[in-house]
GUFI-363988 format. One record per residue (C-alpha): x, y, z negated. Coordinates in steps of 0.001 Angstrom, whole numbers, plus 500000, padded with zeros to 6 digits. Each point is the difference from the previous one (the first is absolute). Layout:
N
R     c1     c2     c3
R      X      Y      Z
...
//
This chain:
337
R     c1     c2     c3
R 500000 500000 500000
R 501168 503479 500499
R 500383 502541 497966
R 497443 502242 501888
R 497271 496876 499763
R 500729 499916 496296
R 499679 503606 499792
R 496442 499911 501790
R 499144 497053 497446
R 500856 501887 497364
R 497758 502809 500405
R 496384 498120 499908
R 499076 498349 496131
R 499066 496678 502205
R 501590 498847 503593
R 499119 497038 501615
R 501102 498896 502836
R 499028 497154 502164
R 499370 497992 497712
R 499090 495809 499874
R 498908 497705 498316
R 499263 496082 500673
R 499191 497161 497916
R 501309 496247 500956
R 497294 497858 499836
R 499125 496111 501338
R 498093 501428 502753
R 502110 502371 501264
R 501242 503469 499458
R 497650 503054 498267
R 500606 502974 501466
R 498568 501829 496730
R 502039 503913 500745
R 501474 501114 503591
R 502022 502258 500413
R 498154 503201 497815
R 501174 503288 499647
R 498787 502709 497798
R 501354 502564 497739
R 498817 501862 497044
R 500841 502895 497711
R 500191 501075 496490
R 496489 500013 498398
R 498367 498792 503385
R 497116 497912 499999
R 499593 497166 502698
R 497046 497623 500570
R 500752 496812 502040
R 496456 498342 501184
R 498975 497243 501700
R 498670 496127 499932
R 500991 497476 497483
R 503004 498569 501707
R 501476 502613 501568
R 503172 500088 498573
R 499583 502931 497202
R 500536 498360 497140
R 502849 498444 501497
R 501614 503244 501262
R 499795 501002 496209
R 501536 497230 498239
R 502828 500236 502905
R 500917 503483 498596
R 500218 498239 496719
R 501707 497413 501034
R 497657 497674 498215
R 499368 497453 502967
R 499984 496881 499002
R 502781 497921 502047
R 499083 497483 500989
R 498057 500085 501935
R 500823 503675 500434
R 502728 502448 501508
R 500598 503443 500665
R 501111 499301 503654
R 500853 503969 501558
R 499610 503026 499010
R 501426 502847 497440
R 497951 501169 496745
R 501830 503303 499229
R 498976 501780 496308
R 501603 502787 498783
R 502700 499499 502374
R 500523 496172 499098
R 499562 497205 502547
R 497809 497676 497282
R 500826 496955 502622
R 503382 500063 498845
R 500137 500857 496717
R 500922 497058 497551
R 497413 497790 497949
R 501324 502317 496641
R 499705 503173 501796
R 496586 498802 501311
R 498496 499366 496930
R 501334 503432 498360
R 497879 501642 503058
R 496843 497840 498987
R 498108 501765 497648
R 502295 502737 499398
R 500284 501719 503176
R 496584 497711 501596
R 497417 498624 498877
R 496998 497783 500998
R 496782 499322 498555
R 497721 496732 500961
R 496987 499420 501244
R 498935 497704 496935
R 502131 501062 496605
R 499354 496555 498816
R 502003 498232 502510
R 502703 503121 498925
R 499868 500197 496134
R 501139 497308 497970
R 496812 498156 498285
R 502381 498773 496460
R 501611 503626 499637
R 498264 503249 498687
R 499323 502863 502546
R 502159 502149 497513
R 503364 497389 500098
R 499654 499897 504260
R 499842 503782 500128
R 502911 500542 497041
R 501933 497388 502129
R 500586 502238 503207
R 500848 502956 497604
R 502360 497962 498310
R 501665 498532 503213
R 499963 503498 501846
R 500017 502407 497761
R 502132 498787 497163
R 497382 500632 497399
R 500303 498009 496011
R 496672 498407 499470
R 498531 502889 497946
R 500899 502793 502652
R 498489 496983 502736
R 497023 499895 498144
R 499219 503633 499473
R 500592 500148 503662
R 497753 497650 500955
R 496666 501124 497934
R 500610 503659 501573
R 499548 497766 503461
R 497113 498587 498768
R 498646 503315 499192
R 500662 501348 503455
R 498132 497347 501878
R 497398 500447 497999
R 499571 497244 497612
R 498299 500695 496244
R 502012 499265 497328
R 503020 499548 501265
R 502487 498999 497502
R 497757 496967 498457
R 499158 498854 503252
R 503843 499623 500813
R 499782 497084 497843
R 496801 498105 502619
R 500934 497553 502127
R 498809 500101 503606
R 496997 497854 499684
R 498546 502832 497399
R 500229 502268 502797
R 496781 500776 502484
R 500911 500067 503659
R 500446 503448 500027
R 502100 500368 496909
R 502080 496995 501104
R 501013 502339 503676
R 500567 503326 497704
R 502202 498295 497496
R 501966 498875 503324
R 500198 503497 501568
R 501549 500634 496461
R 502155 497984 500458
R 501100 500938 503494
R 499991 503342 498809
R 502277 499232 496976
R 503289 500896 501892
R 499101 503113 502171
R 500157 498609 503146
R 500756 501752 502983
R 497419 497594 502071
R 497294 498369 498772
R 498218 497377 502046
R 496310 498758 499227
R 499435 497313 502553
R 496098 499483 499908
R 499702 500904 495743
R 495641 500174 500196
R 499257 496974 502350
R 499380 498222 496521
R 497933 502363 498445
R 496215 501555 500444
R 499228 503192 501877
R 499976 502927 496464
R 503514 498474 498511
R 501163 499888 503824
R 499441 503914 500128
R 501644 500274 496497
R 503094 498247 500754
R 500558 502041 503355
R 499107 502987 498275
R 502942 498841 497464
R 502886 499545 502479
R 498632 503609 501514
R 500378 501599 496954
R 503017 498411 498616
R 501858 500630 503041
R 499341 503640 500134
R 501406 499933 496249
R 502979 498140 500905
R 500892 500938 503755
R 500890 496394 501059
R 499434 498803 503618
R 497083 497634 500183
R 499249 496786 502844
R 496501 499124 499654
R 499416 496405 501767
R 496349 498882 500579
R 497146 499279 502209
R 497697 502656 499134
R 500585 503229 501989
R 497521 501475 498069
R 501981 500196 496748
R 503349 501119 502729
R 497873 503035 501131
R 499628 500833 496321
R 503687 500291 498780
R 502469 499285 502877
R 501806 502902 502377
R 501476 497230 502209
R 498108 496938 501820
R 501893 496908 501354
R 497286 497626 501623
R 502032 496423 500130
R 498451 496845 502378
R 502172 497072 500537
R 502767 501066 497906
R 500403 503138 502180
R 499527 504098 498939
R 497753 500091 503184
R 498760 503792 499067
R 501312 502178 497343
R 499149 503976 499803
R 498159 502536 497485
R 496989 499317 498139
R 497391 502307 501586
R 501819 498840 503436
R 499979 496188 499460
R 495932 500823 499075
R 499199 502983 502559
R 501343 498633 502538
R 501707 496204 499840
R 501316 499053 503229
R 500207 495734 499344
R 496912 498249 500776
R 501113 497829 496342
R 499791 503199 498477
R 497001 500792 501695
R 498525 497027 498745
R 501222 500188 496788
R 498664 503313 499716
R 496490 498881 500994
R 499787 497248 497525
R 499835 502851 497279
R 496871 500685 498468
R 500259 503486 499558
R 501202 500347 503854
R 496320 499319 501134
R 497447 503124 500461
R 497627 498032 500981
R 499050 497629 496924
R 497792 497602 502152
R 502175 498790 502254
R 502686 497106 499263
R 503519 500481 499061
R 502611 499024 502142
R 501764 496891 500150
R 503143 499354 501853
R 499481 497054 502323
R 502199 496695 499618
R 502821 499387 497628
R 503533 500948 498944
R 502847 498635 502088
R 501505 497242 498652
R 503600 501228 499202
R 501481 496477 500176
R 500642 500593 503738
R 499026 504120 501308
R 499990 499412 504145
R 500689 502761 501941
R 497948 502595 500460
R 497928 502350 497420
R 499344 497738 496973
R 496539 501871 499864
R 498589 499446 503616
R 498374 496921 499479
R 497795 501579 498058
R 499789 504004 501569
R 497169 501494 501921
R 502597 501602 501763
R 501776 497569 501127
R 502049 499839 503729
R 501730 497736 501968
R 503651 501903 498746
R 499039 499514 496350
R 500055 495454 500489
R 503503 500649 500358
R 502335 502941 499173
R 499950 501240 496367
R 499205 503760 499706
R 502171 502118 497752
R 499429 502666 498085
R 499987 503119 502005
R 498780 503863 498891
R 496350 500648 500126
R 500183 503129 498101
R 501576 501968 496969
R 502154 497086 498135
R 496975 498009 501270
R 501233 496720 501807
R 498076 496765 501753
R 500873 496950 501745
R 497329 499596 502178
R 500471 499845 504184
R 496183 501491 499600
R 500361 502424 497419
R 498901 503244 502058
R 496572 498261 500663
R 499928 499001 496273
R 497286 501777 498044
R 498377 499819 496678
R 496735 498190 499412
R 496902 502703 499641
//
């Protein structure tokens, strides 16, 4: 790498670049991530939408290096924080980055928080591993947390285990957590699937407030654009492992230029005027990323499909300020009235 290319890294919070991911399996090879690229500032705020199986969850536990292997691998790319290529950064350095620098919350704390240990010893265990803290400094620390996502008496309910929790305590008490460091970055991939509609609005309403309070960078991951129109600046849309449309909010809504998007966008509730009329559904299902064919990974199932799309792969090209699509199509694309 150059010096200039390090320089350029340098100067974004987040820089990814191509990057891929794969997982080995009996059948054949899972093309989970390929080739992304995306970067993001201090105190930005990025949604990534799109199906179950697209490949966001993945792309976030590659920045964390936390894919399992096997079956998986990081097989290209560069993940560039703060300067810092995390790819090549040692197991030791990685794990001083986790939680310190990023951090992640789940979609289901349960499968996160340790059922036999107290929600008070897992939080006081990141300060002490971090931050240096004695126990009684740790533990201080870790009621004020408590306090600041919210939870009612804080300092005896240090001493609950997880079970004790509701659902919605359970994901504050791990936003605490992920919060007990300062990160630069936090990353919530799909925190409110698990929970009803009113704690839903609570727990977004959380990360909004806490972030303005703390000025870290946030990466919102889910399948509900309706809760990315609510907090995010930035939109990636993902299909097939792939960023296959990325721009601003009010231009990813106003105006999307993928027929996915367009889909995804009619799906919405909210996006329909017209309350008698069916919702949207997009036709067919996701590509099977065990073996991607040529072509547009979407045009199976696109209304705007042509003969070019069954077999070169668009890339993403301008459609309008920082607003990008991959689409051979996308100047016929248009929202669903």
């Amino acid at each position: 790498m150059t010096g200039q290319q390090t320089q350029s890294a340098s100067q974004h919070l987040l820089d990814i670049r191509k990057l891929e991911t794969q997982f080995y399996t009996e059948d054949g090879i899972v093309h989970a991530v390929n080739g992304i690229s995306y970067t993001m500032d201090e105190s930005d705020t990025l949604g990534v939408v799109g199906e179950s199986g697209c490949g966001k969850s993945v792309h976030a536990l590659s920045i964390m290096r936390l894919i399992p292997q096997p079956p998986g691998k990081i097989t290209g790319g560069e993940v560039f924080f703060q300067g810092r290529d995390l790819l090549h950064l040692t197991d030791d350095e990685m794990r001083r980055v986790r939680g310190a620098e990023i951090a992640m919350i789940f979609q289901d704390p349960m499968t996160s928080l340790n059922p036999v240990l107290t929600i008070g010893y897992q939080i006081m265990e990141a300060l002490k591993l971090h931050q240096g803290m004695d126990n009684k400094t740790a533990r201080e620390r870790a009621g004020e947390l408590l306090v600041l996502v919210g939870i009612p008496e804080a300092q005896q309910r240090l001493d609950d285990y997880p079970h004790q929790f509701s659902g919605g305590m359970r994901q504050r008490a791990m936003i605490a957590m992920a919060l007990s460091c300062n990160p630069s970055l936090l990353i919530a991939d799909e925190p409110t699937t698990a929970l009803d509609v009113t704690i839903q609005a609570q727990i977004v309403e959380l990360v909004k407030r806490l972030q303005e309070k703390l000025g870290m960078a946030v990466i919102w991951i889910t399948h509900d654009l309706g809760i990315v129109a609510g907090m995010a600046r930035r939109v990636n849309v993902m299909y097939a492992g792939s960023i296959i449309e990325s721009g601003p909010v009010k231009e990813i809504y106003g105006n999307p230029r993928h027929p996915y998007t367009v889909g995804l966008l009619g799906s919405l509730p909210a996006a329909r005027r017209d309350h008698t009329h069916r919702l949207y559904s997009i036709k067919g299902e996701p590509p099977d990323l065990l073996g991607l064919s040529q072509g547009c990974p979407f045009a199976p199932r696109c209304a705007y499909r042509v003969e070019r799309c069954n077999f070169e792969t668009p890339v993403l090209e301008d459609v309008g300020p920082g607003h990008v699509a991959a689409c051979w199509e996308k100047e016929k694309v248009r929202r669903i009235q």
